[in-house]
C-alpha positions as YAML, in Angstrom:
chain: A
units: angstrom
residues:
- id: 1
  name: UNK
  ca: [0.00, 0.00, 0.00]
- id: 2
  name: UNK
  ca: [1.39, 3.54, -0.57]
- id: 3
  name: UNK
  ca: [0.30, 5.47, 2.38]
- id: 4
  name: UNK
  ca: [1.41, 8.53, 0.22]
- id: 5
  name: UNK
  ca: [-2.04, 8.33, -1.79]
- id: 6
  name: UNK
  ca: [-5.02, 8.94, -1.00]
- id: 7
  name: UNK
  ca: [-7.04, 6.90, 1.60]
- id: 8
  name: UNK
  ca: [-9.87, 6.11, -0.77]
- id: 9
  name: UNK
  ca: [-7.36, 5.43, -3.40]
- id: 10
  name: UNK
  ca: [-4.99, 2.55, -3.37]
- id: 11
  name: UNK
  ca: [-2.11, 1.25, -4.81]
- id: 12
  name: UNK
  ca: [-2.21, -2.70, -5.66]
- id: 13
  name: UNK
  ca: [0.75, -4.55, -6.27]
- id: 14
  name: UNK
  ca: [1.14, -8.36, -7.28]
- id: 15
  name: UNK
  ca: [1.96, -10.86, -4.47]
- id: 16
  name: UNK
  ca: [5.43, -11.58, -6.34]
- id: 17
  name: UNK
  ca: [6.77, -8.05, -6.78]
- id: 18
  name: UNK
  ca: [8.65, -7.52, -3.59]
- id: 19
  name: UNK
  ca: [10.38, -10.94, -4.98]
- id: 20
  name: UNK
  ca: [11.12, -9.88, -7.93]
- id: 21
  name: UNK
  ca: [12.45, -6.41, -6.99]
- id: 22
  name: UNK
  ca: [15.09, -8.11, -4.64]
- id: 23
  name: UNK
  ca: [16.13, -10.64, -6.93]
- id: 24
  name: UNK
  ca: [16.78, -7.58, -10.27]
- id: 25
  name: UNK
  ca: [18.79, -5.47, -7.83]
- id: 26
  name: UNK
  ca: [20.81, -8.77, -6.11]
- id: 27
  name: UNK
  ca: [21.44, -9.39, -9.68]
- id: 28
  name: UNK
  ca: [23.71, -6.22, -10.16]
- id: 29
  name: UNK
  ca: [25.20, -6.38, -7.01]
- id: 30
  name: UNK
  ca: [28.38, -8.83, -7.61]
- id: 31
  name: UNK
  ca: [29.40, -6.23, -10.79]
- id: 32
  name: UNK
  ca: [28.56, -3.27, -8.69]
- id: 33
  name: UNK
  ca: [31.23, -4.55, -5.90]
- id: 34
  name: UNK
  ca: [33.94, -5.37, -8.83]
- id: 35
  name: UNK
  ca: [33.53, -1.59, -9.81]
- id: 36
  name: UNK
  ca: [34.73, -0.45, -6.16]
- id: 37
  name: UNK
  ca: [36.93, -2.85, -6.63]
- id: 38
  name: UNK
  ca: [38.87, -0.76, -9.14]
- id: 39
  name: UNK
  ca: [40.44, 1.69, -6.18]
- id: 40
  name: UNK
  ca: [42.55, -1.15, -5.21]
- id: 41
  name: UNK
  ca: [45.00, -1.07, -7.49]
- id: 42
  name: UNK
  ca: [45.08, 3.03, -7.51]
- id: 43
  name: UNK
  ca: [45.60, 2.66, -3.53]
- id: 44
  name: UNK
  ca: [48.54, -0.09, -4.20]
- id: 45
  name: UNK
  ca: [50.26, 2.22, -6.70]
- id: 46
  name: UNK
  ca: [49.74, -0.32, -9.52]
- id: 47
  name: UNK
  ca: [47.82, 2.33, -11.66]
- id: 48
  name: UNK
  ca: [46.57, 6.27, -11.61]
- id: 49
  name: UNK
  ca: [43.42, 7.44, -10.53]
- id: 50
  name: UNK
  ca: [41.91, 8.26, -14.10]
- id: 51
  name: UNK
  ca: [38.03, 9.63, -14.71]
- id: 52
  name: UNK
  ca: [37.29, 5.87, -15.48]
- id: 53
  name: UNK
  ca: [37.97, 5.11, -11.89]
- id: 54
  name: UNK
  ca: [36.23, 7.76, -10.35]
- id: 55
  name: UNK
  ca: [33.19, 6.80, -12.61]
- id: 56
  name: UNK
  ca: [33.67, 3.46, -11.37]
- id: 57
  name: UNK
  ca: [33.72, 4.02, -7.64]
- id: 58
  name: UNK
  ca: [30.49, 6.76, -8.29]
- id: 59
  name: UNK
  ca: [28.13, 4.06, -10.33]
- id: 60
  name: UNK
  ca: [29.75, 1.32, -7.70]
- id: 61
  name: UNK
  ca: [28.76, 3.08, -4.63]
- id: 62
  name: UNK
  ca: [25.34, 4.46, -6.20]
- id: 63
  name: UNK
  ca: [24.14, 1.11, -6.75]
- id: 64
  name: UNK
  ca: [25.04, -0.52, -2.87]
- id: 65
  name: UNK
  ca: [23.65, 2.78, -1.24]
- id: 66
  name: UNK
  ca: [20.45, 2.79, -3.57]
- id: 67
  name: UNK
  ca: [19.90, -0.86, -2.96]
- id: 68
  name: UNK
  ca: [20.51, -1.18, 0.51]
- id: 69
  name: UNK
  ca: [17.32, 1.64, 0.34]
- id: 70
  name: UNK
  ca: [15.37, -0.50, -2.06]
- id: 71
  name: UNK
  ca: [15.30, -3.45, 0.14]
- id: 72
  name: UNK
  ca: [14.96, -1.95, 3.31]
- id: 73
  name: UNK
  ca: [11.73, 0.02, 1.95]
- id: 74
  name: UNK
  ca: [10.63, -3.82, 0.43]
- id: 75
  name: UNK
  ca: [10.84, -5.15, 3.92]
- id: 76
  name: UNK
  ca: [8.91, -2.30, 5.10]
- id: 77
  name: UNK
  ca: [6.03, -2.82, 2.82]
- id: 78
  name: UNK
  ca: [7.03, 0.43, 1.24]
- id: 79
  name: UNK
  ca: [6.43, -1.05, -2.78]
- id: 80
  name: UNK
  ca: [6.07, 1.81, -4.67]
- id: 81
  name: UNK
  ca: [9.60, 3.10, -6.11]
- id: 82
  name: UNK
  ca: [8.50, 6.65, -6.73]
- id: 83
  name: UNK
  ca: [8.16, 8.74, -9.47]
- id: 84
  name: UNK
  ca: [11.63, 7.69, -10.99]
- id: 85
  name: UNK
  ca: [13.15, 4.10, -10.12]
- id: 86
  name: UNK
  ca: [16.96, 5.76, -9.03]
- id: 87
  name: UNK
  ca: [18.14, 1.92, -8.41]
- id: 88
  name: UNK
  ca: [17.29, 1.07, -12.41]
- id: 89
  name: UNK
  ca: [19.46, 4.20, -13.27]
- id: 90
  name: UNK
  ca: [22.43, 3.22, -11.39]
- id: 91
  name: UNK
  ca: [21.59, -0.42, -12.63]
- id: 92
  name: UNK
  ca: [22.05, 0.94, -16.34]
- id: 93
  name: UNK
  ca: [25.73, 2.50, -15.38]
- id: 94
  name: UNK
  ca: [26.83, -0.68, -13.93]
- id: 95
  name: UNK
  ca: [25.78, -2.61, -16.92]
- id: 96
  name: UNK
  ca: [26.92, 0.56, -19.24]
- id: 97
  name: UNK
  ca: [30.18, 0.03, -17.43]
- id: 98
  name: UNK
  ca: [30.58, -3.85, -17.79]
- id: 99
  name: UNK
  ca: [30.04, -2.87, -21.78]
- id: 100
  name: UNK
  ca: [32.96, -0.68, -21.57]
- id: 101
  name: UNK
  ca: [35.11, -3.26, -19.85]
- id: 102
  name: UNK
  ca: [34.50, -6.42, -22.75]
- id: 103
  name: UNK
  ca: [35.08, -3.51, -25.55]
- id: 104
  name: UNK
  ca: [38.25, -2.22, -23.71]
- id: 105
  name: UNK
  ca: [39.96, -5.76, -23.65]
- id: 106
  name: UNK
  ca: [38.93, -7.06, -27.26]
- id: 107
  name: UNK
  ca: [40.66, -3.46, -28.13]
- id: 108
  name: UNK
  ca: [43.43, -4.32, -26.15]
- id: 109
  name: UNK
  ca: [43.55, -8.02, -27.54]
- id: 110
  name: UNK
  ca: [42.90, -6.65, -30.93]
- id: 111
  name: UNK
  ca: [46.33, -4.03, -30.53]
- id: 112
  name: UNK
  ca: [48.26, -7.22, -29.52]
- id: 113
  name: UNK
  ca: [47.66, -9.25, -32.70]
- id: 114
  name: UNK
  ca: [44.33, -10.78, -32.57]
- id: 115
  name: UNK
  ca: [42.14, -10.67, -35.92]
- id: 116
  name: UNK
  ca: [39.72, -7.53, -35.87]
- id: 117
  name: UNK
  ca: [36.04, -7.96, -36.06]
- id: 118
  name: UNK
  ca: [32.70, -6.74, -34.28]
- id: 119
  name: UNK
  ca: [32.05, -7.95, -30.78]
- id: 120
  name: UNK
  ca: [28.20, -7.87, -30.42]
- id: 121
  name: UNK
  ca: [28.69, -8.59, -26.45]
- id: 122
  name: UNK
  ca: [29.25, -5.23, -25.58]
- id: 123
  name: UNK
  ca: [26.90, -3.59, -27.63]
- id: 124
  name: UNK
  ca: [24.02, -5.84, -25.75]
- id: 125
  name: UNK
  ca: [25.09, -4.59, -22.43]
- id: 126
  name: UNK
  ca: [25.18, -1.07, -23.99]
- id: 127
  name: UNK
  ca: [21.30, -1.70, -25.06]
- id: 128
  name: UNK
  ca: [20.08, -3.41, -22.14]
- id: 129
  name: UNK
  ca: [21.52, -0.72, -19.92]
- id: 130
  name: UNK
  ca: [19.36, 2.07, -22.17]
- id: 131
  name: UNK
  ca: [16.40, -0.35, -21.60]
- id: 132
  name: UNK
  ca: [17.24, -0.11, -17.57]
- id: 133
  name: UNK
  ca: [17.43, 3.93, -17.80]
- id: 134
  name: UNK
  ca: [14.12, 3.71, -19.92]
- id: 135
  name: UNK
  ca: [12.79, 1.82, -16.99]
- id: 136
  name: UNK
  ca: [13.30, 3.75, -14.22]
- id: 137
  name: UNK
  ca: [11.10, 6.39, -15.78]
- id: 138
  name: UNK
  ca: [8.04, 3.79, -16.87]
- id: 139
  name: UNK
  ca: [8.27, 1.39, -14.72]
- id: 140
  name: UNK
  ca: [6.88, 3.37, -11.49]
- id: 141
  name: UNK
  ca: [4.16, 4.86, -14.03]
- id: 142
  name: UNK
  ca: [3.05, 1.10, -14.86]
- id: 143
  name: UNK
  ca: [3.10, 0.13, -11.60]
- id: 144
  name: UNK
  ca: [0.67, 3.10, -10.62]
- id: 145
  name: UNK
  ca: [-1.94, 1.79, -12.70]
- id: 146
  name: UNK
  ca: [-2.95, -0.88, -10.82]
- id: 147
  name: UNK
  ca: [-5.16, 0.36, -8.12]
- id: 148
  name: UNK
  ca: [-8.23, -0.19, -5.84]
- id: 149
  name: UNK
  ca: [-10.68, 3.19, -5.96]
- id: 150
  name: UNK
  ca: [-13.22, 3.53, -3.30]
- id: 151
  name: UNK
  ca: [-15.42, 6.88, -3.57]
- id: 152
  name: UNK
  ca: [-18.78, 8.32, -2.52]
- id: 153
  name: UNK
  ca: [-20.69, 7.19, -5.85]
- id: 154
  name: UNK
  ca: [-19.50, 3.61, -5.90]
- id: 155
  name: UNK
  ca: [-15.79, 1.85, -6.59]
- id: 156
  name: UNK
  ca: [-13.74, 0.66, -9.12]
- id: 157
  name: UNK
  ca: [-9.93, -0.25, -9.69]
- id: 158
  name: UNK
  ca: [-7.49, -2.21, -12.09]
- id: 159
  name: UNK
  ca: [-5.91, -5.56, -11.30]
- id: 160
  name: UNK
  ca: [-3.73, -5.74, -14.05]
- id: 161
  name: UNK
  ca: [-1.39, -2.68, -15.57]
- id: 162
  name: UNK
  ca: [-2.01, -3.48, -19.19]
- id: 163
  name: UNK
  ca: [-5.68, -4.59, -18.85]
- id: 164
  name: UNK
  ca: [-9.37, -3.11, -18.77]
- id: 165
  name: UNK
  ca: [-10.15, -1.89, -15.08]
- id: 166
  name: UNK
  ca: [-13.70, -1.84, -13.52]
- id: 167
  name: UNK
  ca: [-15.77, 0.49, -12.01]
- id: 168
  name: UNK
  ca: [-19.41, 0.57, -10.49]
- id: 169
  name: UNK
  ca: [-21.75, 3.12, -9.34]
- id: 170
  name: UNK
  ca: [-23.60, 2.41, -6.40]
- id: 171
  name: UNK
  ca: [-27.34, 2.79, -8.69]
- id: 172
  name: UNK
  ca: [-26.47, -0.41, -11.08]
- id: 173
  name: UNK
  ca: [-24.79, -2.55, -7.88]
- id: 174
  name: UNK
  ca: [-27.46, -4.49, -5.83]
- id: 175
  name: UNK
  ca: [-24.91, -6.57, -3.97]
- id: 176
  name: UNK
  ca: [-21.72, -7.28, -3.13]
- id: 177
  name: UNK
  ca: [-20.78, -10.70, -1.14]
- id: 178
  name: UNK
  ca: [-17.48, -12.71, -0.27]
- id: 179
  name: UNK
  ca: [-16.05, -15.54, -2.21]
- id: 180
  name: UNK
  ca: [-13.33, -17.81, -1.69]
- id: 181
  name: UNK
  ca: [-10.38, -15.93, 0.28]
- id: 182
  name: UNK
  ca: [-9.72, -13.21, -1.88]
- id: 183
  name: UNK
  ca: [-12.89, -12.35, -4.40]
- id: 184
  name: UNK
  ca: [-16.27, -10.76, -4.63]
- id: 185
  name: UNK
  ca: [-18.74, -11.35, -6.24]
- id: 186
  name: UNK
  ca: [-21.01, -8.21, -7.27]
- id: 187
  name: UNK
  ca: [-24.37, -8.52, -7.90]
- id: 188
  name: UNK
  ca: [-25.63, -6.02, -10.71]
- id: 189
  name: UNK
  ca: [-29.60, -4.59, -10.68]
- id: 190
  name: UNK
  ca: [-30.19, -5.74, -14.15]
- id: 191
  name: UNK
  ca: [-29.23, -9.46, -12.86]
- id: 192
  name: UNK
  ca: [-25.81, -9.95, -14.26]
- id: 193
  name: UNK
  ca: [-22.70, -10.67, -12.02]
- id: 194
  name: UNK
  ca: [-19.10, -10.02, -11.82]
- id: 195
  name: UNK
  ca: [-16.36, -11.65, -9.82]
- id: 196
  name: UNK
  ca: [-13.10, -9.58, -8.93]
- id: 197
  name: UNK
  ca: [-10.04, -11.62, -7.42]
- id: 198
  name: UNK
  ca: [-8.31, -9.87, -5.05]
- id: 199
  name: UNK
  ca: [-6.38, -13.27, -4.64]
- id: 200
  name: UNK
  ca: [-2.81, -12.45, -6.94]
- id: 201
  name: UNK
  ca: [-2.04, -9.31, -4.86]
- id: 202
  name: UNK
  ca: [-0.42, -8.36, -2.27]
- id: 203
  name: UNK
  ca: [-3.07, -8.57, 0.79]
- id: 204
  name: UNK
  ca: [-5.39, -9.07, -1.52]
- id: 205
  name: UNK
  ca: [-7.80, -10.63, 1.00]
- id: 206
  name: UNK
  ca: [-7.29, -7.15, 3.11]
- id: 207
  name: UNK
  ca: [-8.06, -5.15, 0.07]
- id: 208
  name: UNK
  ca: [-11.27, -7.64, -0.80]
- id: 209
  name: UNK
  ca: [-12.24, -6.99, 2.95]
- id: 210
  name: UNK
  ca: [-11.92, -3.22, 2.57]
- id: 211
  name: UNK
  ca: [-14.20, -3.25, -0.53]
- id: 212
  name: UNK
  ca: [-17.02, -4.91, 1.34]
- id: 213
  name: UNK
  ca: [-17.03, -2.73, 4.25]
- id: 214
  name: UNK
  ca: [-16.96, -0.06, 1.80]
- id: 215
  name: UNK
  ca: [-19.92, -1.68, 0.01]
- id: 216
  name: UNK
  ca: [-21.69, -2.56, 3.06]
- id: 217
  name: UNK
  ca: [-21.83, 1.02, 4.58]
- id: 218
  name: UNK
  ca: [-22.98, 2.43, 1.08]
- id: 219
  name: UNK
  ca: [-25.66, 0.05, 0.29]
- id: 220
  name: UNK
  ca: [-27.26, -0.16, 3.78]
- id: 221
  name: UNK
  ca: [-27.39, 3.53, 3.28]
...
């Protein structure tokens, strides 16, 4: 739940997205360290401390500090990442970084003798960290679209980013009752019915339990 919105207006999020949040930023941690790593060999004399470096150590750090925030505010229950993801940013300079690294040593190969040609490998990385930046600015705008609305003239939501939502005003809705652990069932005026399944999100049985107290207060009134 994002207890910045609005009480009547909630933020929905599937049961697996805290999961898969840690696991993406976990995944960039092990390159993230080998970038700090690079101070080493500046601190031991073995080599200067150039702009790539200090890149390195910035992007590095960026990433530990931002994700060390990410999954304390996961085990909090804080889910939403705000209005840009930073941790997908920094995630796109670690992998732009990684890029840099494969095209630096096939150059360095290459000046040695090897056979020229085009290394696709480093280009991907290049890509998929312009996908990660691209991310960071859609991803918290998807994840705002799924939502449960409660209001004066009836209720409605969206269980699914990329699908249709729903929405009822209290004049069409008759009834609305429990079923299973996570679902209502709502009983229209002109005898049709529609189920809504609370029971892929994250306390989704809270948020189906919240609906019918909603539901109850309006339609005894």
């Amino acid at each position: 739940m994002n207890p910045a919105a609005p009480s009547n207006h909630t933020l929905l999020y599937d049961k697996r997205h805290a999961l898969r949040q840690r696991a993406k930023g976990l995944s960039h941690l092990m390159p993230a360290f080998v970038l700090l790593t690079g101070i080493l060999a500046v601190i031991s004399g073995k080599e200067p401390l150039t702009t790539m470096v200090i890149i390195e150590l910035v992007v590095g750090a960026a990433y530990i500090i931002l994700l060390v925030q990410e999954l304390r505010h996961l085990s909090r229950g804080h889910l939403h990442p705000g209005k840009v993801a930073w941790l997908e940013i920094a995630a796109g300079g670690v992998l732009a970084l990684e890029g840099y690294h494969i095209m630096h040593r096939h150059q360095l190969a290459e000046a040695a003798g090897a056979p020229q040609r085009f290394h696709v490998l480093p280009w991907l990385y290049f890509a998929v960290a312009v996908v990660y930046v691209g991310l960071a600015f859609w991803l918290p705008r998807v994840l705002g679209r799924r939502h449960l609305h409660l209001h004066e003239a009836g209720f409605g939501g969206r269980l699914h980013p990329l699908r249709p939502g729903f929405s009822f005003a209290w004049e069409e809705v008759a009834s609305v009752e429990a079923v299973g652990a996570a679902d209502v069932r709502v009983h229209l005026t002109d005898g049709s019915e529609k189920q809504i399944s609370f029971a892929k999100m994250h306390d989704g049985a809270a948020h189906r339990d919240r609906l019918l107290a909603h539901a109850k207060q309006k339609l005894r009134n």
